[in-house]
N, C-alpha and C positions, 0 to 999 in steps of 0.2 A: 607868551605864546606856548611855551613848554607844559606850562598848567593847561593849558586848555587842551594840548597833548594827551595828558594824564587823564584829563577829564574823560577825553571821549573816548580811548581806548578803554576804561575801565565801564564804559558806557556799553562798549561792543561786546566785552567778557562778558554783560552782564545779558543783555540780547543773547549771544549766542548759548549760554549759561541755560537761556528760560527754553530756547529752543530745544537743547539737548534734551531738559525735564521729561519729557513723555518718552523718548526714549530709552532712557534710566529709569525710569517709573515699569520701561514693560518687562527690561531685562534683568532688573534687579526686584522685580516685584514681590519675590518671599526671602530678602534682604531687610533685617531691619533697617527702615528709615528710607529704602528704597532708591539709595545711591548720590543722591545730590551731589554728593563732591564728584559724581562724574560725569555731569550736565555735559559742562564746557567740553572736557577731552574727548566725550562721544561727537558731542559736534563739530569739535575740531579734526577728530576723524575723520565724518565724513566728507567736508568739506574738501580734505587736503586730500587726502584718496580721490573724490573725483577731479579735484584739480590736475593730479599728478596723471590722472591718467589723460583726461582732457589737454593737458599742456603737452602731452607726446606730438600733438597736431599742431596745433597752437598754443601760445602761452601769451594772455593779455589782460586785462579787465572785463575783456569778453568770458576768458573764463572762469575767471572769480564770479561772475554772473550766472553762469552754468552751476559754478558748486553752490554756491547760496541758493539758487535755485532748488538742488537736489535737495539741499538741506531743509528746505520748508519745507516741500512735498513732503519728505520722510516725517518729518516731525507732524505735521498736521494730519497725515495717513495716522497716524501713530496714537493722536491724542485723541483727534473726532471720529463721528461714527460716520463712516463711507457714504452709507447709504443717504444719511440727512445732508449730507455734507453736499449728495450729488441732487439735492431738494434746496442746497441754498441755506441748510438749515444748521447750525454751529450747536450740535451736541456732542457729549464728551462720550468717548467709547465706552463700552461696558468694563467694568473694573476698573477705569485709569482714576490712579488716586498718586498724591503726593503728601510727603510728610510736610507738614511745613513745618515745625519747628525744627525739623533735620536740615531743611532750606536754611531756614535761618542761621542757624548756628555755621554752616558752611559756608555763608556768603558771609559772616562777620570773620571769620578765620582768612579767607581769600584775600579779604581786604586789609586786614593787618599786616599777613606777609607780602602782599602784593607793594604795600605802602613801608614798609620796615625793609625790604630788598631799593627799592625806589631811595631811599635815604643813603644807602650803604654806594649805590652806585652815582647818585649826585654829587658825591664828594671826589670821585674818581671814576670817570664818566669812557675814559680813553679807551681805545682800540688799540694802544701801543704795541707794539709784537714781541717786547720783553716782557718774560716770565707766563708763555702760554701761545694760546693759539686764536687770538684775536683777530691778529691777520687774515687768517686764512678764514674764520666763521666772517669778518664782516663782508672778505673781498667777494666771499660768497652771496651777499645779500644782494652786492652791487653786478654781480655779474646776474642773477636772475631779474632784478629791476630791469637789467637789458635785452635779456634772454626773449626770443619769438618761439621757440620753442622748449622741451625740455628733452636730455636733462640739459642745462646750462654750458655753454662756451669755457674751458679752463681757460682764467685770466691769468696763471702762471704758463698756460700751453697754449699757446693761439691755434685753434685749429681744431681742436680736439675735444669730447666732452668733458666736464667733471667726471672724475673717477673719486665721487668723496661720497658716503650718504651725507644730503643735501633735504633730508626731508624738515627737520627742523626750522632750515632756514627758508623753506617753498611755505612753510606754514608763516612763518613771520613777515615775509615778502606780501602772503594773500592778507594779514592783518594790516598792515600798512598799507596796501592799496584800499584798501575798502573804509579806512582812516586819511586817505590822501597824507600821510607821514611821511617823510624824509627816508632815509637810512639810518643817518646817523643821531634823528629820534628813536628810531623803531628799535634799534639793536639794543638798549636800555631798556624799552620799556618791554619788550616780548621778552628778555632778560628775568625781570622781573614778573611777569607773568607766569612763565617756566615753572618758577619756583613756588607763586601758590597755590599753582595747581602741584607741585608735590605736597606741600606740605597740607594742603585744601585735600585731596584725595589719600591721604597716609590718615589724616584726622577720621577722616567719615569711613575708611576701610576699618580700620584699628576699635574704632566705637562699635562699626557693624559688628564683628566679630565677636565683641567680649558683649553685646546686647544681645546676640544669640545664644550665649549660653550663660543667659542670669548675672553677667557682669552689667557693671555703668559704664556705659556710654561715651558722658564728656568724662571723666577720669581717663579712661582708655586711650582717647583721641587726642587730647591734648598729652600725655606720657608719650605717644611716638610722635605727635608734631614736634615735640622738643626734641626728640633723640633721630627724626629726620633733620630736620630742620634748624639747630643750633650745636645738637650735642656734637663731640670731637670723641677720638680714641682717648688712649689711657695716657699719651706722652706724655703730655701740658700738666695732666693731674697724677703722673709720676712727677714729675719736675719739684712739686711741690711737695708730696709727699715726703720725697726727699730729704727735705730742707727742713723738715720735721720733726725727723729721725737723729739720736746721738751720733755723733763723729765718728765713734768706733765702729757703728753698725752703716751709716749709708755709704763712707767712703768705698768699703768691699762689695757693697750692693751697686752704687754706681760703677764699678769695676764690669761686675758680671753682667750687667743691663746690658754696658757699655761692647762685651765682649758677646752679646748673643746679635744683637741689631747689626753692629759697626757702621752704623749710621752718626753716630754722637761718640765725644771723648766723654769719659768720666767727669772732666771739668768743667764740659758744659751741663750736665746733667748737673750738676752740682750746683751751679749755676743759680739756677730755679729759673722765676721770671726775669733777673736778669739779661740772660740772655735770649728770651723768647723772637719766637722767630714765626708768622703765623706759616711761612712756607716751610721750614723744618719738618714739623708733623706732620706733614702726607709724605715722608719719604723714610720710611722706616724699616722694611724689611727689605737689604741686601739687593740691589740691581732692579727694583719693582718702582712704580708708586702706588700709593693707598691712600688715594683723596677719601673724603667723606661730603656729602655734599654741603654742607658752610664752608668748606675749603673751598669747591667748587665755586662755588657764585660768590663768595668773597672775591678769589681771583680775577673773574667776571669774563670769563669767557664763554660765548653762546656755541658752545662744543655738542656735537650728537650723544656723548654720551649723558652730557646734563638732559639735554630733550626727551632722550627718548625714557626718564625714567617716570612721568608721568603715568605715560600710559604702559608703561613695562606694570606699575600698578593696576591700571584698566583691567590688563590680562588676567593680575593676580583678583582682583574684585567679578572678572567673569567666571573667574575657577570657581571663586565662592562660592556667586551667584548658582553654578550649577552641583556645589557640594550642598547647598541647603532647598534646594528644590526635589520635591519628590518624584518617587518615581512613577507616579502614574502622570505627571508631567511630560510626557517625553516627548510632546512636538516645541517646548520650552526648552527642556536641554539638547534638543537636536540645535535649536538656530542658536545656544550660545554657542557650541561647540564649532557648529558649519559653518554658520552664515557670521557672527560677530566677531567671533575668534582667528577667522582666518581675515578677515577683513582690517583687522588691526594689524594681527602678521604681515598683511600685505604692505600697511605702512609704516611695521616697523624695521620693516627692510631698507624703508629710505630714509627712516630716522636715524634709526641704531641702531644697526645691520648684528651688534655683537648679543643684541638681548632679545635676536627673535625665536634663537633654539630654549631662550630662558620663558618666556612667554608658553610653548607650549612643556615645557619639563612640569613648570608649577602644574597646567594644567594635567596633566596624565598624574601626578599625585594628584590632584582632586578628585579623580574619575578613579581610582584606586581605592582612597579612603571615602569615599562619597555613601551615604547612606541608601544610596540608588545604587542598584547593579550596573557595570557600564554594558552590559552586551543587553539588556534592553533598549539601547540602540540601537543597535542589529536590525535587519527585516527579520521578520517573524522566523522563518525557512533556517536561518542563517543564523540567529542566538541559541535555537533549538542546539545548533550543531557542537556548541561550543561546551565542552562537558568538565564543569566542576563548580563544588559548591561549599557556601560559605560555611557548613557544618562539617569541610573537612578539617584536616589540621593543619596551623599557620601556614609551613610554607607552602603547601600545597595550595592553598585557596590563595593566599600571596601571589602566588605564581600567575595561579587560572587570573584573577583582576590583573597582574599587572601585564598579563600577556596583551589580552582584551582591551586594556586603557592604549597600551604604545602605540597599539592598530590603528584605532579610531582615533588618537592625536595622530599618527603619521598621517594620516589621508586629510585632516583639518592642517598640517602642516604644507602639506601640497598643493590644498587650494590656496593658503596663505603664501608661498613664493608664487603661486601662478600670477597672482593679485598683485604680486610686485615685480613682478616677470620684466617690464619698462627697464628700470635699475637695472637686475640683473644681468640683463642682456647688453646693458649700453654702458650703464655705470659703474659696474661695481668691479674691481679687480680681482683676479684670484689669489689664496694664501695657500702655504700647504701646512696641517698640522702635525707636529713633531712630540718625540715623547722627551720630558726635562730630565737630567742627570742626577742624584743623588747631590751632590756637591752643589748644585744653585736650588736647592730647597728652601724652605722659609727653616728658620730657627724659634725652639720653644720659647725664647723670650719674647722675639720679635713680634708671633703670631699674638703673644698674652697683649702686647701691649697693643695690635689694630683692633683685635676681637673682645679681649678678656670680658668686657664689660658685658659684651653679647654671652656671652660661654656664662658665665656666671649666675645673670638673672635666670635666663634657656634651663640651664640645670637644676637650680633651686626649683623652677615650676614644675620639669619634670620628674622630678622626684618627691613633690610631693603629687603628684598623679599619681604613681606604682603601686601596683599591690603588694603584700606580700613575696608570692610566688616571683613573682617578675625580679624583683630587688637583686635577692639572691642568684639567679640565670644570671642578671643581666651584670653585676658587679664582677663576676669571674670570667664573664664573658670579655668587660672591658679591662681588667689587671691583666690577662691576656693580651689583648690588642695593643696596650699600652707600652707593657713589657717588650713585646717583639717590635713595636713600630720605635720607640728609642734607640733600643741597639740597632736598629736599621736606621737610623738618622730621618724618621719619618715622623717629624714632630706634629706635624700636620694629623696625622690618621691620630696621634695620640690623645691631639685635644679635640678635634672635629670630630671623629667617627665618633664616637661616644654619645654626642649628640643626634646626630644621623642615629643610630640606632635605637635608642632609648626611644626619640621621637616616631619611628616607626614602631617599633613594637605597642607603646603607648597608643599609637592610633589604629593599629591591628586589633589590639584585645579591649579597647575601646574604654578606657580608661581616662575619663573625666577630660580628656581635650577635643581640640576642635579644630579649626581650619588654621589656628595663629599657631600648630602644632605643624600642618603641612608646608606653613613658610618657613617654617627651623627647618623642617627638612630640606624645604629646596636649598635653602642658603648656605647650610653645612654641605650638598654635593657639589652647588660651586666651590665652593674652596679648596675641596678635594680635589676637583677635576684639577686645578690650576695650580699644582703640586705633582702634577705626573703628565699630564698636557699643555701645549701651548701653540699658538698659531707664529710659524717662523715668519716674517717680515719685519722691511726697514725703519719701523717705525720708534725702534729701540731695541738693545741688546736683546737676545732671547726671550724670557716671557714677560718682560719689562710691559709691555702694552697688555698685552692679554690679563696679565693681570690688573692692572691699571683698569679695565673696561672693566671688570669682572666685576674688584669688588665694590664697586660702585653699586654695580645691580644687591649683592650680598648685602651692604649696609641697606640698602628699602627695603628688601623683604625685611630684615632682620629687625628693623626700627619700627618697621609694620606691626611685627609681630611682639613686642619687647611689651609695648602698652598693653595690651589684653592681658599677655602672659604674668605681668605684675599685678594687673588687676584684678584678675581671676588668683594669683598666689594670697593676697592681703582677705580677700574674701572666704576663700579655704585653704588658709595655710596647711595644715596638717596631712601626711599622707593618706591616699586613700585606706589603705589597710587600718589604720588609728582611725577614721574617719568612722569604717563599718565594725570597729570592733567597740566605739564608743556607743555606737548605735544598740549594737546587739547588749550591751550593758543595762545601757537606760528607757532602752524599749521605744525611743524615739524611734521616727521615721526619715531615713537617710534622703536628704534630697540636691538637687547639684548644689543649692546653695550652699550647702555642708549637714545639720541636723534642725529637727525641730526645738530642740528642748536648747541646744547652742544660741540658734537664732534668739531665741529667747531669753538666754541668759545674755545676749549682748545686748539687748533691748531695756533691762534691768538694771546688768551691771552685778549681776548676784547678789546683792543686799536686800536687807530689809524679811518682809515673813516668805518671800519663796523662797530668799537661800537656806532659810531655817529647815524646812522641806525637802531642800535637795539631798541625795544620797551622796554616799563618798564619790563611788565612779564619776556621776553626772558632776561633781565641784573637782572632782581631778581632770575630768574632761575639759571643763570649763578653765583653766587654770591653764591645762594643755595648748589649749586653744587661743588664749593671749598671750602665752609665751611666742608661741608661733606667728601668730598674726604682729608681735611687735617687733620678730624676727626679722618678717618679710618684709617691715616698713622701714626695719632701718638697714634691710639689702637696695629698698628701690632709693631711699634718699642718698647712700653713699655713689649705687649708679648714677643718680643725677648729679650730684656734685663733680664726680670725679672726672666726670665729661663734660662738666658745662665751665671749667677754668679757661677754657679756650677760647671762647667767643668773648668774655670782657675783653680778655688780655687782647686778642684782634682786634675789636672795635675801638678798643682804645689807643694801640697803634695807628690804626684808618683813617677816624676825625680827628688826629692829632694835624693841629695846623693847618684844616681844611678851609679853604676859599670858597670864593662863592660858587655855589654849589651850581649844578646846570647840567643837564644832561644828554648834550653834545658832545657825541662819543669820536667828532674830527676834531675840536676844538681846538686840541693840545697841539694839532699841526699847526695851524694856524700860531697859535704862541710858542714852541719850541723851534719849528721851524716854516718860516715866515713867507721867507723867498721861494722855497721850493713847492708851498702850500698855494701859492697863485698861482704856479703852473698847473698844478694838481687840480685847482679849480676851474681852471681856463679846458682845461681836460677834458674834466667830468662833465662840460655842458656840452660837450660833441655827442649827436645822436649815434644810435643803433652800437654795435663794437669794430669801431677801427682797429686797426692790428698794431700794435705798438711796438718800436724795439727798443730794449732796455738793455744794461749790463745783469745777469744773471745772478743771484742769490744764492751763489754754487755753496754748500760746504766743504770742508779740509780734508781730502780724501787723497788718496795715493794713486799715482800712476800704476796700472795694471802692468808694464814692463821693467819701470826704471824705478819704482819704488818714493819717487818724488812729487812731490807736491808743488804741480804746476800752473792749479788755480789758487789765488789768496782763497783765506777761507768766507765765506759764509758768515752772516752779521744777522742774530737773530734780533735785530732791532730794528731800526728806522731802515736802514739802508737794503730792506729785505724786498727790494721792488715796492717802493710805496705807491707811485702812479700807478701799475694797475693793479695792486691791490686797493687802492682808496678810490678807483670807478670803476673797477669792474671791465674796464679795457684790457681786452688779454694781450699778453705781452707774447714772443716768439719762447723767450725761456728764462723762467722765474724762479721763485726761489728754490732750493734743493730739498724741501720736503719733495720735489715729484717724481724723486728717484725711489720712493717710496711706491708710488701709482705708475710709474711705468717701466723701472726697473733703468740700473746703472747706465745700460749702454745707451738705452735712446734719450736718456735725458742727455747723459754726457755729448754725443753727437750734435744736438741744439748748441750745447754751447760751446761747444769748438767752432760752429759755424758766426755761431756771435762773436765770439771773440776774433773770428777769421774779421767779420763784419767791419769790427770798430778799430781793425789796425790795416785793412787793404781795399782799397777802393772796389778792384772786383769781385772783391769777395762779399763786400755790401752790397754791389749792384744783383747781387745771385742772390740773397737773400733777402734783399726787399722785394724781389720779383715772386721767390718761391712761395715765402708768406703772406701774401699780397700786402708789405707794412704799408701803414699811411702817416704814421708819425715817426721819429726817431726820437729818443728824450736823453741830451745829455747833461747829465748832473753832477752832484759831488762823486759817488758812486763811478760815474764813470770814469768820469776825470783822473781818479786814485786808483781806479783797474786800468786803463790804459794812455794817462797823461794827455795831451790834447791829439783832437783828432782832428780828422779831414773829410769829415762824414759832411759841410757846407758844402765843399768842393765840386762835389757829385754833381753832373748835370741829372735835373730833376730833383735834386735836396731843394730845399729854400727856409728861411728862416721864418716860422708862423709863429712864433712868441719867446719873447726872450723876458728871464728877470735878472736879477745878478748873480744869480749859482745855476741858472739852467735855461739850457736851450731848447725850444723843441722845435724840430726840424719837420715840412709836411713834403711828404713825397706825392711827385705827377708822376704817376707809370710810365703815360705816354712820353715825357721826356727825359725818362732814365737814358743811361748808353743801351743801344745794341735796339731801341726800340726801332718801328717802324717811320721811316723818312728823317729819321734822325742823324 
């Protein structure tokens, strides 16, 4: 049954995939290859945007019908000509064309990752609530399964909405309906989905990009599907490197590693794979984490910020899309900008609410560097007005574009929160942003080891872009910024900025890059920002989360951008400046490729009667030019290596002593624990959501007067409310992540009243009344929070199902105390 699971889902990527097609064909249409890897996420789009907003009214299979619905119309408007169409007559619109071998290649990548994640989680299939946040994404699927409306019932808050973005799992709920799938099928198999749609769209962005400026294509794409999709930081291939090194020399080097992170002793570093640990490595700079996404979905939890990073690429593939479209295009870049752009902002407000300000930053660099003017956007009346031009000098024309680009993304940002306005208003909680201290900064080692690998490659390309003139500016400009940002403990500006800038200037004076140039830049301002800002909430110490969400988004652009940028290095290693003064030597013609007489000589090989012919310049050129080019290959094979130590080492932890495999993600309840998993089931078949009461999932926190701690703590395990987290039954008060969404006091209040609940009869009778509960559940959990109770006692309690570790109790209103005739 599982297989035939797999079957059909991969059935419906594959449907919705074709539907997307004319849509990506219209909006990627001067994209080489014309977008395939973002068939599906366009579709997926639309579908769940109108679900979400359809489910504000109702929420059913009625409206999974509605967005399927929408979703043909759009797609068939999109592919056929209107007018035949309204004749009965199936012809293709003018200009719709698709790649197919770009299809192909995308649907053969989908299907590997979609099937090599499917294997990783069939060995460990669980929702368990150790080591992540499984709990909280499954309890989510199961409270929307039950959900009549949206956003969803909180099944930690009876009563109350979700306060989570919950777009991720409204899209995985509408795939599972439309699949008649379980839950705890779906959350495996949308799981893996996720991910080949990242690594499916990082492939076909990363190709587009370096096939637009004379690079290949699959080289490209398959270099960031790896460094999306497998690669790790630099820990695991420090670990080893290590271990390589004589005694005299790594012992003081693990010292000082050891002394910039303080995340490792020197002796584990020493270590090597000995001590490997695949969760160690995202926790490396100082009070933060810095997953990477194989960490991610290794751990395997179906988290917003895993979701939303698909289409956080869409966004970056619609900046593209409107950095290589021209400017007499401009009812073309009007709708990616208005109409596409803000329409995904509107869903990525309920996906990944942290990457919807990242969505439009890329784009406003697009519209910046874009070969189109952006105030040809403008009405006519109104671009007139705008005065400055690109034959001023830098900053000045910098200025005039970057003024013009913020404009016209702020107003596509505004239709983008309008679009997701539902959320906003009902679901989403407020934060307030603060600035970080000097003292919780990242440190230069720590950065070297999330980034280095990205800093590295990033710099080699752009430096061999520079001209001359630039070189010089920009190197005293950076021994400067370097200089004063170490004595200020700002190790971040020392290794980031550097790139930020070079990257801009490079795309200012228009020096041999391209759009894989304005994802370095986005990905270098994130970093910076999350070194001097941070959003305060309970979600972790200070910028513990924010960074955590950031650089998540930082690794995709960055891995986006890594494949082109190597690709495009191997093919014109040498800088531009060498590049034009070879040219001017040998009287060839300078072209992106690099030279004519170059090309030539690598097509030869220089032997034989043309070398005999060639001049000194054109044979030292030639000589230049393979030095460099076997430079850059063996910069891009040490990045692959030094990143890809992590993914053996994990996998081969993973399937160590894995059982049969299955991808029933309750399963383990059932086999860990037994008795309390029939109750659990006896549960889950009760319609619509009964209100449940449970012992609370409080964590270890201190009395606000008396400085004691008078709840036990909090068990981020089994015992974390599993009943309604495993159906989706909202409980009265659940576990202590909701002091995060509704803040200390009103959560704490709940469960003093619970805990009033399960040690005083009247105080249960006032709160099965208030909450209108219909079951009570008492389990292990209870029993160890407050020994046996008297909650049978209660007129109106009765016993509806008992096993031998759990009671659950069903409540008559009408014959509580205090009721009428009672």
């Amino acid at each position: 049954m599982e297989y035939l699971y797999v079957a059909v889902w991969l059935v419906l990527y594959a449907v919705l995939a074709v539907l997307g097609l004319p849509l990506a064909a219209r909006l990627f249409r001067h994209v080489p290859g014309r977008g395939p890897g973002f068939a599906l996420p366009l579709s997926l789009l639309v579908s769940t945007l109108v679900a979400h907003w359809v489910g504000q009214f109702s929420f059913g299979l009625g409206t999974v019908v509605v967005a399927v619905a929408v979703l043909l119309s759009l797609s068939a408007a999109t592919a056929f000509d209107l007018a035949a169409l309204r004749e009965r007559r199936l012809v293709l619109a003018s200009g719709f064309d698709v790649d197919r071998r770009a299809v192909a290649d995308t649907a053969v990548v989908f299907v590997v990752a979609f099937a090599f994640l499917l294997s990783i989680r069939a060995v460990d299939p669980a929702v368990h609530a150790a080591g992540g946040e499984k709990f909280l994404d499954f309890g989510l699927l199961k409270a929307l399964l039950r959900a009549d409306a949206l956003p969803p019932e909180d099944f930690w808050f009876a009563g109350e909405p979700v306060q989570y973005y919950y777009g991720g799992h409204l899209l995985t709920v509408l795939l599972a309906m439309l699949t008649d799938t379980p839950a705890r099928f779906a959350y495996n198999l949308s799981l893996a989905g996720f991910y080949a749609m990242l690594v499916t769209a990082t492939f076909d962005l990363a190709g587009s990009v370096a096939s637009s400026r004379g690079g290949a294509r699959r080289p490209a794409g398959l270099l960031s599907a790896f460094f999306v999709g497998l690669a790790s930081n630099l820990v695991t291939g420090g670990r080893v490197a290590l271990t390589l090194l004589p005694e005299p020399v790594r012992r003081p080097l693990a010292g000082l590693i050891a002394a910039e992170t303080t995340q490792y002793s020197p002796d584990e570093l020493l270590a090597g794979t000995d001590s490997f640990s695949y969760w160690t490595a995202s926790r490396v700079i100082e009070g933060t984490i810095n997953e990477f996404p194989f960490f991610a979905w290794l751990n395997g939890d179906l988290h917003g910020h895993m979701m939303g990073t698909p289409f956080l690429l869409l966004g970056a593939a619609l900046a593209f899309a409107y950095f290589e479209t021209p400017q007499s295009e401009r009812p073309l870049r009007r709708t990616l900008l208005f109409v596409a752009l803000p329409a995904l902002g509107g869903l990525q407000l309920v996906l990944d609410t942290w990457s919807f300000p990242s969505l439009f930053g890329v784009a406003a660099l697009a519209l910046v560097f874009a070969p189109a003017r952006p105030e040809t956007l403008l009405p006519d009346r109104v671009a007139s007005a705008v005065r400055y031009s690109d034959d001023d000098d830098l900053l000045p024309a910098q200025a005039g574009r970057l003024v013009v680009a913020v404009g016209l993304v702020a107003v596509a940002g505004v239709v983008g929160a309008a679009l997701g306005a539902p959320f906003l208003l009902t679901g989403a909680s407020g934060r307030e942003v603060a600035l970080l201290g000097p003292a919780n900064r990242s440190g230069l080692g720590a950065l070297l080891l999330v980034h280095g690998a990205f800093v590295a490659g990033f710099a080699a390309y752009l430096l061999s872009r520079l001209a001359e003139g630039d070189t010089w500016l920009l190197a005293a400009a950076v021994v400067g910024v370097v200089v004063v940002a170490v004595g200020q403990g700002m190790a971040a500006v020392a290794l980031i900025l550097p790139l930020l800038v070079f990257g801009w200037v490079a795309l200012a004076f228009d020096r041999d890059v391209g759009f894989e140039t304005v994802l370095v830049v986005a990905g270098a301002g994130l970093v910076l920002l999350v070194e001097f800002l941070y959003v305060n909430e309970q979600a972790g110490p200070l910028r513990m989360n924010t960074v955590f969400k950031t650089y998540i988004q930082v690794w995709v652009l960055w891995a986006t951008a890594l494949g082109p940028a190597l690709t495009l290095l191997l093919a014109r290693p040498l800088p531009t400046r060498i590049r034009r003064a070879v040219s001017a030597t040998d009287g060839s013609t300078a072209t992106d490729g690099g030279t004519e007489t170059g090309d030539r000589a690598g097509a030869d090989g220089g032997t034989g009667a043309n070398a005999e012919t060639k001049s000194s310049p054109v044979r030292a050129s030639e000589a230049a030019t393979a030095t460099a080019r076997t430079l850059a290959l063996g910069l891009t094979l040490c990045l692959v290596v030094s990143t890809g130590f992590y993914a053996p080492l994990a996998l081969g932890n993973h399937f160590e002593g894995a059982g049969e495999p299955t991808l029933d993600a309750t399963q383990f309840a059932e086999t860990d624990h037994p008795k309390e998993a029939k109750a659990i089931a006896w549960l889950d078949e009760k319609p619509s959501r009964p209100t449940l009461l449970s012992a609370p999932g409080t964590y270890h926190y201190p009395n606000a007067e008396s400085g004691s701690y008078p709840y036990p703590p909090g068990r981020y395990g089994w015992n974390s409310n599993p009943a309604s987290t495993l159906t989706g039954i909202p409980t009265v008060a659940g576990w202590g992540h909701e002091i995060g969404y509704r803040g200390f006091d009103t959560y704490i209040h709940r469960v003093e009243q619970v805990d009033a609940a399960f040690t005083d009869d009247a105080a249960l009778v006032d709160v099965l009344r208030e909450y209108d509960v219909r079951y009570v559940w008492v389990g292990p959990a209870e029993r160890e929070r407050y020994g046996e109770t008297s909650v049978g006692d209660v007129s109106g309690v009765s016993v509806a199902y008992r096993t031998e570790t759990v009671t659950i109790y069903e409540v008559d209103r009408d014959e509580l105390p205090g009721s009428g005739g009672s």
